[in-house]
C-alpha positions, 0 to 999 in steps of 0.5 A: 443523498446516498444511504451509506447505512445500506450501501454498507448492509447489503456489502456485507451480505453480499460479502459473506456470500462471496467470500472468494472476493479476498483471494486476489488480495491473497494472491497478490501478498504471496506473489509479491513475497516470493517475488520480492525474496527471488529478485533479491536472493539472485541479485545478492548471489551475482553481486555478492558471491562471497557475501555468504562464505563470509556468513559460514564463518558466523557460527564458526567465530562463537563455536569455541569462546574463551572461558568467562569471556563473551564473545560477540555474536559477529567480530567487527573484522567480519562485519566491516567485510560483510559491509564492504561487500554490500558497499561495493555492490550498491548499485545491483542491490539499488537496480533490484530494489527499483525493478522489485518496486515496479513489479509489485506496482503491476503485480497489485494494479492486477487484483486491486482491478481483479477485486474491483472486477469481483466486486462489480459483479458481485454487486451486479449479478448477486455472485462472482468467480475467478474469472471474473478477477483474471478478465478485469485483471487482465483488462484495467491493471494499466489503466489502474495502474496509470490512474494510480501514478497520476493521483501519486504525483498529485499527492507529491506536488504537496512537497511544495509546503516543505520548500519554506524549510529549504530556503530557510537553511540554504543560505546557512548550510556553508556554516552548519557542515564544517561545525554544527555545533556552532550554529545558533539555537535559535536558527535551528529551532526555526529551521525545525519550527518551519520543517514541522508545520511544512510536514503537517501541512503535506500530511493534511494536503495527502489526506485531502487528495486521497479522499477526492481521489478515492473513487478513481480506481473505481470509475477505472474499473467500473465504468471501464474508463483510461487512466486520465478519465477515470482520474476526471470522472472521479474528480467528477463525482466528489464534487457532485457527492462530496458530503456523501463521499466523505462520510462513507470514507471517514466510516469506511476508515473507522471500521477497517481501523477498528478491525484491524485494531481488534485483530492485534489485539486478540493476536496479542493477547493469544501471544501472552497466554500461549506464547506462540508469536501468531499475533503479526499472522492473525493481523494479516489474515483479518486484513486479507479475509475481511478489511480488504475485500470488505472495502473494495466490496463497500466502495463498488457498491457506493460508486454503483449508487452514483451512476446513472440508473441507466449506466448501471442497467447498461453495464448489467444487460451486458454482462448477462449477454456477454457472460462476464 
């Protein structure tokens, strides 16, 4: 049985005296954002030239309203063209939606590896540093990466609890198209009934499948293991320690909400006194300096606690040698 009470204790020291552990969390939410806003910046500027010649014309439709009569802030003429204009671009629009989403799964598989990698040291040496983040980053991201997609498409396969709903409604969609308002209540209210409980069902599936699967990106990193091993290795562990595991995610969860939770509350209540809307900024600042780098700190440290004695010592005397 794993002292989660210490595993938690000495994380926290630990932690406080490497407060750099949160800057590839804050690295990877300021590349993502200038990423994201670059891809589709260019991606509006090829496929919509004249999108923002139509936008120069907003404040120009309310520069000189008519007296008494208010005038709205877009006429319907130019929102039809704006729409048109993103209509007949959809496809270049959908292609950088599709390339942003992989890059920013790269871009995060590298410092989620990077923290991890900060962590491990952090752990096992008592300090950690920069380039601790770019030599795990560098190493494990794939891995992270392809470890991450295989517990992705596990979780998926619970979509099989909403093909009830489906089947049900299939053979009514003929009748339903031309005149909805024909179908039976009673129909619908089953379709609805059986959608319900298939979501429920899928939602609980997901819970389980990333509380078995949590340790993966853990044995990834840690145990430098490839994607399908580290998915094994941490499958392994669960089973071995599933009270422990469970336990440490449900305290884990609880405190990072409560956390989080405190946060917006104090942002909110600074925006009613001041009025300066820093709520949002302080949510994101406490999740980037503390809930973040907190936890990857508190799961390294428990999945440390779950390897062999003599793994761990391995790991250590290597480092020490190879200057990691």
């Amino acid at each position: 049985m794993v002292e989660i009470g210490k595993v938690l204790g000495e994380g926290f020291d630990i932690w406080k005296r490497n407060l750099n552990i949160c800057l590839p969390f804050v690295f990877s939410m300021l590349l993502s954002f200038i990423f994201v806003i670059f891809t589709f910046g260019a991606a509006l500027l090829v496929a919509t030239p004249s999108l923002f010649r139509l936008l120069e014309k907003l404040p120009q439709e309310s520069q000189f309203p008519q007296a008494h009569t208010p005038t709205p802030p877009c006429r319907p003429e130019v929102a039809s063209q704006i729409i048109s204009e993103f209509a007949r671009n959809w496809v270049i629009l959908l292609v950088a939606g599709i390339i942003s989403a992989i890059i920013l799964l790269f871009i995060n598989a590298y410092f989620v590896a990077g923290a991890i990698g900060m962590a491990k040291e952090a752990h096992l040496k008592g300090k950690t540093s920069l380039s601790d983040m770019i030599y795990y980053g560098s190493k494990k991201f794939l891995s992270l990466l392809g470890a991450d997609i295989i517990v992705g498409l596990i979780a998926l396969l619970g979509l099989i609890f909403l093909i009830p709903s489906i089947v049900f409604i299939l053979p009514y969609l003929p009748y339903i198209t031309p005149s909805p308002d024909a179908v039976p209540r009673e129909l619908m209210l089953t379709f609805f009934a059986l959608l319900l409980i298939g979501i429920v069902l899928f939602a609980i599936y997901a819970l389980i499948i990333s509380i078995v699967f949590a340790l993966t990106r853990y044995a990834v990193v840690i145990e430098d293991l490839r994607a399908v091993e580290g998915v094994k290795t941490a499958f392994k562990r669960f089973l071995e320690h599933k009270l422990d595991v469970f336990l440490m995610w449900l305290i884990v969860t609880i405190i990072g909400v409560g956390i989080s939770f405190a946060a917006d509350l104090f942002g909110n209540l600074i925006n009613l006194l001041s009025g300066v809307p820093v709520g949002s900024l302080i949510g994101i600042i406490v999740s980037l300096v503390v809930v973040q780098p907190l936890t990857v700190v508190w799961w390294s440290g428990f999945y440390l606690r779950l390897m062999p004695t003599t793994q761990t010592t391995t790991q250590t005397t290597q480092g020490e040698f190879s200057g990691e």
